[in-house]
MARPAVEX-274622 format. One line per field, with one value per atom (N, C-alpha, C): residue in three letters; x, y, z. Coordinates in Angstrom, 2 decimals. Atoms other than C-alpha are relative to their C-alpha. Layout:
<rs>
residuo: (Ala, ...)
px: (X, ...)
py: (Y, ...)
pz: (Z, ...)
</rs>
This chain:
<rs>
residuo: (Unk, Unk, Unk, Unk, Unk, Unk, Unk, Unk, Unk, Unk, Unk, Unk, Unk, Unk, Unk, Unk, Unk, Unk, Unk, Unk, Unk, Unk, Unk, Unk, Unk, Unk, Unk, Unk, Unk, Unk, Unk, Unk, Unk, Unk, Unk, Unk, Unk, Unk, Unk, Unk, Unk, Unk, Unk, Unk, Unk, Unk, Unk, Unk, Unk, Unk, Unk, Unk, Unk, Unk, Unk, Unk, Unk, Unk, Unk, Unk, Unk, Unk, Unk, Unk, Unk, Unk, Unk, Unk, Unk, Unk, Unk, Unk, Unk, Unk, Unk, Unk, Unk, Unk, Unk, Unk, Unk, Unk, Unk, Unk, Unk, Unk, Unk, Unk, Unk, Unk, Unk, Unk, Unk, Unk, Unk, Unk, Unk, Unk, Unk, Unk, Unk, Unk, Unk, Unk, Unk, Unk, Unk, Unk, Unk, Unk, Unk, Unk, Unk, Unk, Unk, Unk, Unk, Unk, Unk, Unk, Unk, Unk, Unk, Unk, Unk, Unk, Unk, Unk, Unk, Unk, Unk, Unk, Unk, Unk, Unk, Unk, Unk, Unk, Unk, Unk, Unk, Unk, Unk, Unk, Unk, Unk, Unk, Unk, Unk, Unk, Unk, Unk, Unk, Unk, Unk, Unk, Unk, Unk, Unk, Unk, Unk, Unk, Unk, Unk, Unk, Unk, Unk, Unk, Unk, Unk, Unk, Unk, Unk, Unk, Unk, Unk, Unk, Unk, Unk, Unk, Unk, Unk, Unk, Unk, Unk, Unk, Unk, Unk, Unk, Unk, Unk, Unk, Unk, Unk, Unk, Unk, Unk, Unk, Unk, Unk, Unk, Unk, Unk, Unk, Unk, Unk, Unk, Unk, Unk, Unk, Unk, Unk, Unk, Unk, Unk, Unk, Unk, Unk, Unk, Unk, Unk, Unk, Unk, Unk, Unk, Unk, Unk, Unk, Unk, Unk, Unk, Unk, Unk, Unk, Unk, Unk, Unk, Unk, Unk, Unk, Unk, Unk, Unk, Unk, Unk, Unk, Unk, Unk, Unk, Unk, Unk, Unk, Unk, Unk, Unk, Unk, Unk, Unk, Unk, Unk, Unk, Unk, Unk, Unk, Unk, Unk, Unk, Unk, Unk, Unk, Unk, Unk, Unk, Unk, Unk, Unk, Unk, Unk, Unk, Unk, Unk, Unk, Unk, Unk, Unk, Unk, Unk, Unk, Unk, Unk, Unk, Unk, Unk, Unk, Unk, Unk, Unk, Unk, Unk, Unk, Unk, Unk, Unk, Unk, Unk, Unk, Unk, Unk, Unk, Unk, Unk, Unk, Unk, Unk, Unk, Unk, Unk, Unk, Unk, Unk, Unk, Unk, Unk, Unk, Unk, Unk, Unk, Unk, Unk, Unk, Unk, Unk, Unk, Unk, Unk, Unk, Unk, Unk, Unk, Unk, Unk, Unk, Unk, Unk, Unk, Unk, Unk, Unk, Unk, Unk, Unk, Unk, Unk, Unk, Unk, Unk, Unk)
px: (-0.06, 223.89, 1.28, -0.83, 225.99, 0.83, -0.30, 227.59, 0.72, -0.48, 228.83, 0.67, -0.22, 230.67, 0.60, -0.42, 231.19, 0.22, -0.19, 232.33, 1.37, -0.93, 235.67, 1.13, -0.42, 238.63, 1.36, -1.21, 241.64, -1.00, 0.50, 240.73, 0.98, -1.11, 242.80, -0.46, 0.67, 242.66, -1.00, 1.17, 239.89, -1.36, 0.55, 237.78, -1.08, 0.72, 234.57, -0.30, -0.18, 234.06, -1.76, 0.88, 230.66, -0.36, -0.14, 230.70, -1.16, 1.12, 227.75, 0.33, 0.36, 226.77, -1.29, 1.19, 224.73, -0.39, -0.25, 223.13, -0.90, 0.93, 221.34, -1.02, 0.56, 220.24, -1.12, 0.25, 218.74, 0.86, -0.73, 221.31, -0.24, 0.52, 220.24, 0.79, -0.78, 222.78, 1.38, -0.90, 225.17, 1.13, -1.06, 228.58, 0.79, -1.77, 232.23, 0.93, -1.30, 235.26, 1.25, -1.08, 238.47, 1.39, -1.18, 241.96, 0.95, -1.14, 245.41, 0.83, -0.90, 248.26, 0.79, -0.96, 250.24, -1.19, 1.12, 247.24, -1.44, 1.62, 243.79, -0.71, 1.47, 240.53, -0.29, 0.48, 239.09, -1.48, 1.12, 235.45, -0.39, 0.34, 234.22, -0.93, 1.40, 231.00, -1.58, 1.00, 227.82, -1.39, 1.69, 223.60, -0.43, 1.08, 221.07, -0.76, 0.80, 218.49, -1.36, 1.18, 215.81, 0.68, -0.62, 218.67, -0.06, 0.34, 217.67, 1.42, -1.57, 221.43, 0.73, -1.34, 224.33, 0.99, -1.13, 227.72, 1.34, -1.00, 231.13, 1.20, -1.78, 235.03, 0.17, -0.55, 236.51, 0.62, -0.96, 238.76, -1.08, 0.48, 235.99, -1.79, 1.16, 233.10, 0.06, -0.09, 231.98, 0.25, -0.41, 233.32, -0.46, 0.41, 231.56, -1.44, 1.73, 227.88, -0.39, 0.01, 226.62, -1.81, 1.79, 222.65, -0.12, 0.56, 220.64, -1.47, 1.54, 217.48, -0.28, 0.52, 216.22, -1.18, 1.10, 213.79, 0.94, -1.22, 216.55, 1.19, -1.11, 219.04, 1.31, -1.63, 221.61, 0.62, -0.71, 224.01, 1.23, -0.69, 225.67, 1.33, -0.96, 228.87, 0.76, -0.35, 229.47, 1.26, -1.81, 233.10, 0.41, -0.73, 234.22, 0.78, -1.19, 236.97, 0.80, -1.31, 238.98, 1.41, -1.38, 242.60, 0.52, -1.04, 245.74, 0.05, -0.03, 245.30, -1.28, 1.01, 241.88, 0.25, -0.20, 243.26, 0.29, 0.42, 242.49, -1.02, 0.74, 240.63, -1.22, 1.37, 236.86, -0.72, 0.58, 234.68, -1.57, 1.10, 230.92, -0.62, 0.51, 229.63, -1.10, 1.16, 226.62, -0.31, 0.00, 225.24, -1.24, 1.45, 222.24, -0.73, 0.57, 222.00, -0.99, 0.59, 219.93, 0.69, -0.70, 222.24, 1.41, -1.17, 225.85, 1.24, -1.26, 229.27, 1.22, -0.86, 231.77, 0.29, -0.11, 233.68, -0.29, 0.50, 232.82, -1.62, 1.49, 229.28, -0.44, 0.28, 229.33, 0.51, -0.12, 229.08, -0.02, -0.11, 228.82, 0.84, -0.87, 231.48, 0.01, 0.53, 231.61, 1.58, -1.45, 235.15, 1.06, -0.71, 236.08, 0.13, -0.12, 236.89, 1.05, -0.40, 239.54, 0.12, 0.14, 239.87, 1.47, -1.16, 242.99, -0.30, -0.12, 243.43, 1.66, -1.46, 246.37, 0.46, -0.45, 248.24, 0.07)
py: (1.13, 78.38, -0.79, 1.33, 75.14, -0.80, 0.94, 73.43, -1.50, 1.10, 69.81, -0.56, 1.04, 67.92, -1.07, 1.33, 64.26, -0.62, 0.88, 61.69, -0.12, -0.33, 62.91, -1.57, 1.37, 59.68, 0.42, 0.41, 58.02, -0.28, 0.73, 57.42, -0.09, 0.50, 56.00, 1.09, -0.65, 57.79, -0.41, 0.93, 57.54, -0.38, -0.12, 56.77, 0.58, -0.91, 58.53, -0.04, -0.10, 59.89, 1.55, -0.86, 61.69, 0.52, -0.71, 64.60, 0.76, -0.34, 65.50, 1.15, -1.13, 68.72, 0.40, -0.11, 68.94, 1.19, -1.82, 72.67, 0.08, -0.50, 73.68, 0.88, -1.33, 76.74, -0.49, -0.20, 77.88, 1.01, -0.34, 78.83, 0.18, 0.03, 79.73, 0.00, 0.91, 79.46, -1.27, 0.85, 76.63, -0.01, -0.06, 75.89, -1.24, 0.88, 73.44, 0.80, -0.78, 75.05, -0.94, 0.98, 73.70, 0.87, -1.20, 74.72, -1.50, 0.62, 72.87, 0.12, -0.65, 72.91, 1.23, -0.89, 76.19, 0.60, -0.57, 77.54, 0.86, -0.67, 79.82, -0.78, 0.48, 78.51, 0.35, -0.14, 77.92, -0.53, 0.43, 77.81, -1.27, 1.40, 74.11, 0.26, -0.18, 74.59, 0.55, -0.95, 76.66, -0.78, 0.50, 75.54, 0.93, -1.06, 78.10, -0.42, 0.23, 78.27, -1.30, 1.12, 75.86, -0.96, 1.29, 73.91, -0.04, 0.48, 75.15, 0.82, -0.55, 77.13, -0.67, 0.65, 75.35, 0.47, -0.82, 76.88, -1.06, 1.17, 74.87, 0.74, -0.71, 75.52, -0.63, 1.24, 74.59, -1.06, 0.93, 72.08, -0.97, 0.74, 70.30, -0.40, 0.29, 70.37, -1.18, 1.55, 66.95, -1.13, 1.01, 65.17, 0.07, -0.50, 67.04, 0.00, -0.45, 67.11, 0.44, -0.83, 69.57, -0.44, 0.41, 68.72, 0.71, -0.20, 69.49, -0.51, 0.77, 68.12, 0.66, -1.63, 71.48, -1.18, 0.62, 69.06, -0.41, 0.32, 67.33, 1.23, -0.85, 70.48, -0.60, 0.72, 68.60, 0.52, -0.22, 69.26, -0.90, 1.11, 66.90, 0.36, -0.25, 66.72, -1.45, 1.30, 63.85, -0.18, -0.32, 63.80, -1.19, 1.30, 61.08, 0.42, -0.28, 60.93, 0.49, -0.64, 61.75, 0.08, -0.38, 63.22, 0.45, 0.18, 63.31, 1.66, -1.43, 67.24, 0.77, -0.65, 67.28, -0.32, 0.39, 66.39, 1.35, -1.54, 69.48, -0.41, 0.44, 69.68, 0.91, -0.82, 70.85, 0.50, -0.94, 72.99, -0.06, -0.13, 73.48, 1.64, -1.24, 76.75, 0.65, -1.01, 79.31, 1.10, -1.66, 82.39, 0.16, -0.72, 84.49, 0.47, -0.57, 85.36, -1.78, 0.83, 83.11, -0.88, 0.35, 82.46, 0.74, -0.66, 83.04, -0.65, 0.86, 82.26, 0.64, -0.32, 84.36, -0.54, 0.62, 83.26, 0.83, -0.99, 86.48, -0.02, 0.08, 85.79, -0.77, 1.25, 82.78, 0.54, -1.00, 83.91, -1.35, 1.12, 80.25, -1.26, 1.07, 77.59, -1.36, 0.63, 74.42, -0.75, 0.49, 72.40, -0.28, -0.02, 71.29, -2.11, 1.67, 67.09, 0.13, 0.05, 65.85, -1.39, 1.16, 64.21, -0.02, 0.23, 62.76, -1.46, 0.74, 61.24, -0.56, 0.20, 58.97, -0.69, 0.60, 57.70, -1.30)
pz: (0.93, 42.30, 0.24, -0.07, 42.85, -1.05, 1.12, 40.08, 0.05, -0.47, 40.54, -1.10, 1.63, 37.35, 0.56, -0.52, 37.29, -1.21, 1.50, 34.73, -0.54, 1.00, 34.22, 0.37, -0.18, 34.08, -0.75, 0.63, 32.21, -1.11, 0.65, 28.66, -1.20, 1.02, 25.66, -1.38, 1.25, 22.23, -0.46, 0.77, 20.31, 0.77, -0.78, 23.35, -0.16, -0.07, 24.29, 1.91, -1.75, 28.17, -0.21, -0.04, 29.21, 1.11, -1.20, 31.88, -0.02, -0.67, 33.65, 0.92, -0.83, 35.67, 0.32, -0.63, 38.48, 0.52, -0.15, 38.97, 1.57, -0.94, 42.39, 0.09, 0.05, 41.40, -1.61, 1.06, 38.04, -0.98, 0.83, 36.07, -1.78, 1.05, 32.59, -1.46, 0.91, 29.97, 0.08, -0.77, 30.62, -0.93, 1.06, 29.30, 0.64, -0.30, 29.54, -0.95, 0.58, 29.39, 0.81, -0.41, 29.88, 0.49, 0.22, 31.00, 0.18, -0.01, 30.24, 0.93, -0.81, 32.46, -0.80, 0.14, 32.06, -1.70, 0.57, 29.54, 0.60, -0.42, 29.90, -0.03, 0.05, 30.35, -1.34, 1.33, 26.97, -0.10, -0.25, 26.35, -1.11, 0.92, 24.54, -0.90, 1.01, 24.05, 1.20, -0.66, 25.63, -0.75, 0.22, 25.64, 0.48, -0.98, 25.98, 0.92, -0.50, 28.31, -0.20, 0.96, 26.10, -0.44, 0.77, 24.73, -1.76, 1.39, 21.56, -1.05, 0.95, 20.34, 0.82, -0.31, 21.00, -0.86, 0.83, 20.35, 0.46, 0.01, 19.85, -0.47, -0.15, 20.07, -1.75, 0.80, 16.74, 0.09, -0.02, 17.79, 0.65, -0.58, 19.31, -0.78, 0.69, 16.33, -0.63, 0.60, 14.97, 0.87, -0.89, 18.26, 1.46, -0.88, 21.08, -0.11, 0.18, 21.92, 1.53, -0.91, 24.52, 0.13, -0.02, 25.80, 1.59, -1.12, 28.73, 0.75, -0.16, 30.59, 1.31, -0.91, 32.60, 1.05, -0.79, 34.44, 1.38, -0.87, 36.04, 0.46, -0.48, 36.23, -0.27, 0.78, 34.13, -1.11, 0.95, 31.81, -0.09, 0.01, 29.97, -1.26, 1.65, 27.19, 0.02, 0.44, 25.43, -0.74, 0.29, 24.30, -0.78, 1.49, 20.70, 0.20, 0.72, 19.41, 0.58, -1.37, 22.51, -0.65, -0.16, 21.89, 0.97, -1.25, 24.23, 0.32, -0.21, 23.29, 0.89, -0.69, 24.72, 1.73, -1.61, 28.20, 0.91, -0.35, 30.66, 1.31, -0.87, 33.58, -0.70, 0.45, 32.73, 0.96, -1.18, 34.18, -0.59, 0.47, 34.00, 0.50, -0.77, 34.41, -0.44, -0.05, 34.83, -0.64, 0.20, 33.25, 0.27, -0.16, 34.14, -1.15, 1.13, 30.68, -0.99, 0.80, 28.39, -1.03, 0.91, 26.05, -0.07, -0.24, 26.22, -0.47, 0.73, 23.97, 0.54, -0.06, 25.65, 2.05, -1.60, 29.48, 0.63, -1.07, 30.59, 0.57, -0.13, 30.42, 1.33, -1.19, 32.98, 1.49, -1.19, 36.53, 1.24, -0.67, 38.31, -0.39, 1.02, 37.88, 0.94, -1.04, 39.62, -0.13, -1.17, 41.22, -1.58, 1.60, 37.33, 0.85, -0.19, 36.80, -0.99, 1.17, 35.22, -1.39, 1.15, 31.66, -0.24, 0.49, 30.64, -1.23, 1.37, 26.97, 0.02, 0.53, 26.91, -1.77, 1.17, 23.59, 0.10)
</rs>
């Protein structure tokens, strides 16, 4: 499995920026996770297999929306209300499992893009 993410940019506060991931394979629960400079990888937010649970970071509920369109092999996250704190490079990644909220779960990751929120 392949993972590709695209979309990522410069964007001002407040902003909205929407990062796409392209899968090769069949990867079955999907996710975006992020990592700061000089920080861990932190997971955003995870889609099952069907698209039908979606799970979300707190710092990112109400302003994040996580989707998918299994036809196409996409995965998408739609990102409001951009802050200078959400700036991080992102990642899109894989699990074999159906449904999955923890980083251990994800077993395919793909190059990461980055987002930068300026003030």
């Amino acid at each position: 499995v392949q993972l590709v993410e695209a979309g990522g940019g410069l964007v001002q506060a407040g902003g909205s920026l929407r990062l796409s991931c392209a899968a090769s394979g069949r990867p079955s629960a999907m996710g975006w996770f992020r990592q700061a400079p000089g920080k861990e990888r932190d997971i955003v937010s995870t889609i099952s297999w069907t698209g039908g649970s979606t799970y979300y970071a707190d710092f990112v509920k109400g302003r994040f929306i996580i989707s998918r369109d299994n036809a196409k092999k996409m995965v998408y996250l739609q990102m409001n209300s951009l802050k200078p704190e959400d700036t991080a490079v992102y990642y899109c990644a894989g699990s074999t499992a159906g449904w999955a909220t923890k980083i251990q779960a994800f077993n395919y990751w793909g190059q990461g893009t980055q987002v930068t929120v300026s003030t």
